[in-house]
TORKOL-4160 file (C-alpha; in steps of 0.2 Angstrom, whole numbers, padded with zeros to 4 digits, m for minus):
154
<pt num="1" X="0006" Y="m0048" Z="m0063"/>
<pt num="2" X="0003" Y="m0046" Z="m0044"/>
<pt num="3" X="m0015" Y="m0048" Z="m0034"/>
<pt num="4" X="m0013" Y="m0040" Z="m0017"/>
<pt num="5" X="m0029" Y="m0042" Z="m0005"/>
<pt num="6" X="m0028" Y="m0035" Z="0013"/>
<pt num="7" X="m0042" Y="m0042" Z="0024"/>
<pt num="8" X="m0041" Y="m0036" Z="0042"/>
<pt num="9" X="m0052" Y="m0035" Z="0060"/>
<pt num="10" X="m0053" Y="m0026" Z="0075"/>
<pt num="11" X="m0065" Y="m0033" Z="0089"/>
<pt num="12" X="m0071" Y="m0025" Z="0107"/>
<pt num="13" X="m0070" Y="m0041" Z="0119"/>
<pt num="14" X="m0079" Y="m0041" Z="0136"/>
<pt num="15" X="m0076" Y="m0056" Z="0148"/>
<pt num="16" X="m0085" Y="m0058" Z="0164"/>
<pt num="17" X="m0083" Y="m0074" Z="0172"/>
<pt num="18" X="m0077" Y="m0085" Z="0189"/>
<pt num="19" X="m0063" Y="m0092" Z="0189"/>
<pt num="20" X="m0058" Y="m0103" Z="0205"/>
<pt num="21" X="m0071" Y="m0093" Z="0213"/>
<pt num="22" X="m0064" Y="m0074" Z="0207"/>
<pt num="23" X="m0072" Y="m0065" Z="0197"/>
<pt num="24" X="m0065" Y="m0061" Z="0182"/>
<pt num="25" X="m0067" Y="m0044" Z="0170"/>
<pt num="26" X="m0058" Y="m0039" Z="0154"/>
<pt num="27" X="m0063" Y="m0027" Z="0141"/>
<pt num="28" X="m0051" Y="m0026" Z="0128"/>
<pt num="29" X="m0049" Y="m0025" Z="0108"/>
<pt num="30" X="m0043" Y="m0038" Z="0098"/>
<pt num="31" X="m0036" Y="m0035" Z="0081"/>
<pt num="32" X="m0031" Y="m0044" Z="0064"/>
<pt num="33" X="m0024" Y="m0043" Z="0048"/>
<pt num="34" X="m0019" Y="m0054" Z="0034"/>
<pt num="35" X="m0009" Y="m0050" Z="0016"/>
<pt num="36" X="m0011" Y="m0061" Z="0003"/>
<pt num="37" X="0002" Y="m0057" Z="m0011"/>
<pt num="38" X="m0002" Y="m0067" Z="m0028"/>
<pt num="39" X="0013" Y="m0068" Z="m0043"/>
<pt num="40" X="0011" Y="m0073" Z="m0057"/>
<pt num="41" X="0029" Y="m0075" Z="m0065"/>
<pt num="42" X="0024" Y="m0082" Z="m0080"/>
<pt num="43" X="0008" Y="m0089" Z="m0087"/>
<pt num="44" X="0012" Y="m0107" Z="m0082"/>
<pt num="45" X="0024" Y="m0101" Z="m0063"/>
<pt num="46" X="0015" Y="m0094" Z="m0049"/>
<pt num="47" X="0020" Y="m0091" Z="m0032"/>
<pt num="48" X="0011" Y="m0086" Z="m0015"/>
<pt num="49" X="0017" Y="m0077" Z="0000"/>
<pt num="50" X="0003" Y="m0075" Z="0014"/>
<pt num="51" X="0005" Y="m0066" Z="0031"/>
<pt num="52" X="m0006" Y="m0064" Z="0047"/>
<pt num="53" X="m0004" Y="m0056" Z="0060"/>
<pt num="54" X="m0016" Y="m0055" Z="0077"/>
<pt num="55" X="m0018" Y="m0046" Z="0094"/>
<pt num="56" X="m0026" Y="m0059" Z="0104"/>
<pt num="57" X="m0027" Y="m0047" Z="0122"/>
<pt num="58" X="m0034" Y="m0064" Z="0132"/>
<pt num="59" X="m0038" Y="m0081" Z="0128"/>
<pt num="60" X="m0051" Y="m0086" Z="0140"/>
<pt num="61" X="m0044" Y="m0078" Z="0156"/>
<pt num="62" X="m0024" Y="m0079" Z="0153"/>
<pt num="63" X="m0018" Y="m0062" Z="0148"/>
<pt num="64" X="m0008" Y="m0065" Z="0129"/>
<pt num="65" X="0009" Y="m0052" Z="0129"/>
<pt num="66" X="0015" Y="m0057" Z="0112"/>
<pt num="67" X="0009" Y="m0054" Z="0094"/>
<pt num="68" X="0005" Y="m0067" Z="0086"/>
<pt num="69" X="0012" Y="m0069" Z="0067"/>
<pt num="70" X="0014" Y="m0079" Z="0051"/>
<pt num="71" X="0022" Y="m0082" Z="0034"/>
<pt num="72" X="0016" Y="m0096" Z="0022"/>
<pt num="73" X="0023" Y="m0097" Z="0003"/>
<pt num="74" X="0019" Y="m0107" Z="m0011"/>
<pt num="75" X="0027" Y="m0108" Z="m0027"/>
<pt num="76" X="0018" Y="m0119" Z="m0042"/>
<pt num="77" X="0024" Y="m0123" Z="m0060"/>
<pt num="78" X="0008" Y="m0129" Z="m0071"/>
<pt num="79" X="0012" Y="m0142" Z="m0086"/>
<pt num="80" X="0008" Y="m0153" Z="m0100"/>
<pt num="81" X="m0006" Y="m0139" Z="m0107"/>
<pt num="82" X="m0013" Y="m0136" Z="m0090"/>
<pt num="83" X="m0015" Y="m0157" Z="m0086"/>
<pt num="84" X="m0002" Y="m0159" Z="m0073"/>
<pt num="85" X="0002" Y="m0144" Z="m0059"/>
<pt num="86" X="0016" Y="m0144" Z="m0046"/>
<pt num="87" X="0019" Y="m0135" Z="m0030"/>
<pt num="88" X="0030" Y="m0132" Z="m0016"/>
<pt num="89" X="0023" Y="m0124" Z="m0001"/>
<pt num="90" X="0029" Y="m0120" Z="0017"/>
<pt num="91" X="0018" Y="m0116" Z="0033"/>
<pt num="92" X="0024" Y="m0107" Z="0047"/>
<pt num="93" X="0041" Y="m0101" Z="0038"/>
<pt num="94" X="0046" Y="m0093" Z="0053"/>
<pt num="95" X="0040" Y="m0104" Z="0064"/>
<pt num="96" X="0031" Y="m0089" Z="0075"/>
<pt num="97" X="0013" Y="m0093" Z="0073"/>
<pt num="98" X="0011" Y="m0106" Z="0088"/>
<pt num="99" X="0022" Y="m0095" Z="0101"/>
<pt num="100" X="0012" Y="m0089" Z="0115"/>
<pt num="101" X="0017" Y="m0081" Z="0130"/>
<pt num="102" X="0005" Y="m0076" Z="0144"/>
<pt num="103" X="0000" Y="m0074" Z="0163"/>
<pt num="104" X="m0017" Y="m0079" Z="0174"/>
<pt num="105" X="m0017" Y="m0068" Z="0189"/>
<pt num="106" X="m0035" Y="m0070" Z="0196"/>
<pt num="107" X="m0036" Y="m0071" Z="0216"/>
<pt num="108" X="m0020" Y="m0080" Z="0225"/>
<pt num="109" X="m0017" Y="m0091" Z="0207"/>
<pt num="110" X="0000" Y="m0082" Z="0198"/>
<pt num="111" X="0003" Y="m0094" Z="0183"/>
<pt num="112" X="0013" Y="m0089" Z="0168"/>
<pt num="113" X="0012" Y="m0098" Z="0153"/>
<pt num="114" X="0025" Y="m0101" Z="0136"/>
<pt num="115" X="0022" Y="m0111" Z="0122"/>
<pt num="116" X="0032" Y="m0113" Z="0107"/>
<pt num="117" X="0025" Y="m0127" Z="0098"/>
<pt num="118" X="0034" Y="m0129" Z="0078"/>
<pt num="119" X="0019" Y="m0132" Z="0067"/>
<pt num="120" X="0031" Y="m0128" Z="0052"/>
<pt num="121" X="0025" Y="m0141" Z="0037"/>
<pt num="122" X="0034" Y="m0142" Z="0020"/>
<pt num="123" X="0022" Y="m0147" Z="0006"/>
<pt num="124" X="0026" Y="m0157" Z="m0011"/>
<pt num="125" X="0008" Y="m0156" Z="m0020"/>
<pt num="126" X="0006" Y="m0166" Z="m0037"/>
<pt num="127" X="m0011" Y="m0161" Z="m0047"/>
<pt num="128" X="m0015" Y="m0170" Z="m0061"/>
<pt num="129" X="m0033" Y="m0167" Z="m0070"/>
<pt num="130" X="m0041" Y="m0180" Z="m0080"/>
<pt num="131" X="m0053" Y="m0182" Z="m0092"/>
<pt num="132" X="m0056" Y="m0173" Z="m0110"/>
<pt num="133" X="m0053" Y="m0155" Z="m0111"/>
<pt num="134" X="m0066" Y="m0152" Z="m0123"/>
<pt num="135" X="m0081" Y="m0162" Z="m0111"/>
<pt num="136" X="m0076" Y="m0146" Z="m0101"/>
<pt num="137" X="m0080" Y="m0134" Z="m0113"/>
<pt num="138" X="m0093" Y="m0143" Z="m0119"/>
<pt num="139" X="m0103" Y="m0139" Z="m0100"/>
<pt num="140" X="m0102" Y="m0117" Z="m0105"/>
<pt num="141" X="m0116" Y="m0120" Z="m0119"/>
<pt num="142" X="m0128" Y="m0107" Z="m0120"/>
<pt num="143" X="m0148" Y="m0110" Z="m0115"/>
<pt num="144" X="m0163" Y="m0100" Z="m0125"/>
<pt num="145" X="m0165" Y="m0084" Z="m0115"/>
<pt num="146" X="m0146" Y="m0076" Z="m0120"/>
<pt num="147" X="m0156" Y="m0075" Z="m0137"/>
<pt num="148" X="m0170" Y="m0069" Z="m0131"/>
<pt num="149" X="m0160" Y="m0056" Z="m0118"/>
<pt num="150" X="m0152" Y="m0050" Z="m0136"/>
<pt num="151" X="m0168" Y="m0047" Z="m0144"/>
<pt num="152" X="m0175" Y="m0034" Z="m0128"/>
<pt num="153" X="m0159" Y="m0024" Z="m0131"/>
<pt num="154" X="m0161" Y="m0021" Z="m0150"/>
């Protein structure tokens, strides 16, 4: 089985500020989208692939030139009747999602600006859930008014 859900965003910005004295207008549209693909391999082996993606146009009063993009995966393998669940996950697979590459040009200031920090993390999760199984089922019991909300649609 496959769950896909696509959420995305566009957004009209306005900026009006001083900077260093200048002032500072921007109108521009910012923009975002982000895939989320669920598998499920076989009943007890799921995986995960998400992907973002954003057209940032300014942040605060530096002009942004590159997309910004990511990758994150997880894979999980659930045992001993659904007690104990293990999963490998990775963020930032591509290592993309903290670049950033911009310019400020406001009055007689000319800066440019590149970032490229690696937020990458690996993951080893171990999930194990205690306790009795049937307390759990025990908590779904039924109150009075299903038996009376059955009655009104004889």
């Amino acid at each position: 089985m496959v769950a896909l859900n696509l959420n995305t965003q566009t957004t009209y910005m306005m900026i009006d500020t001083r900077h260093s004295g200048e002032k500072f207008q921007k109108n521009y549209l910012t923009a975002y989208a982000g895939l989320n693909h669920n598998f499920t391999i076989l009943p007890s082996f799921k995986a995960n692939i998400q992907t973002t993606w954003m057209k940032l146009g300014y942040v605060g009063v530096i002009k942004v030139y590159d997309d910004v993009w990511g990758v994150n995966t997880r894979i999980e393998k659930i045992f001993w009747n659904n007690r104990l669940g293990l999963s490998l996950s990775c963020n930032d697979v591509f290592s993309t999602a903290s670049k950033f590459n911009g310019k400020m040009k406001i009055g007689n200031i000319d800066q440019s600006v590149k970032q490229n920090m690696n937020e990458r993390q690996i993951m080893l999760t171990v999930r194990y859930s205690f306790g009795s199984q049937k307390i759990r089922g025990a908590r779904n019991r039924s109150v009075g008014i299903e038996e009376e909300m059955s009655r009104t649609r004889e």
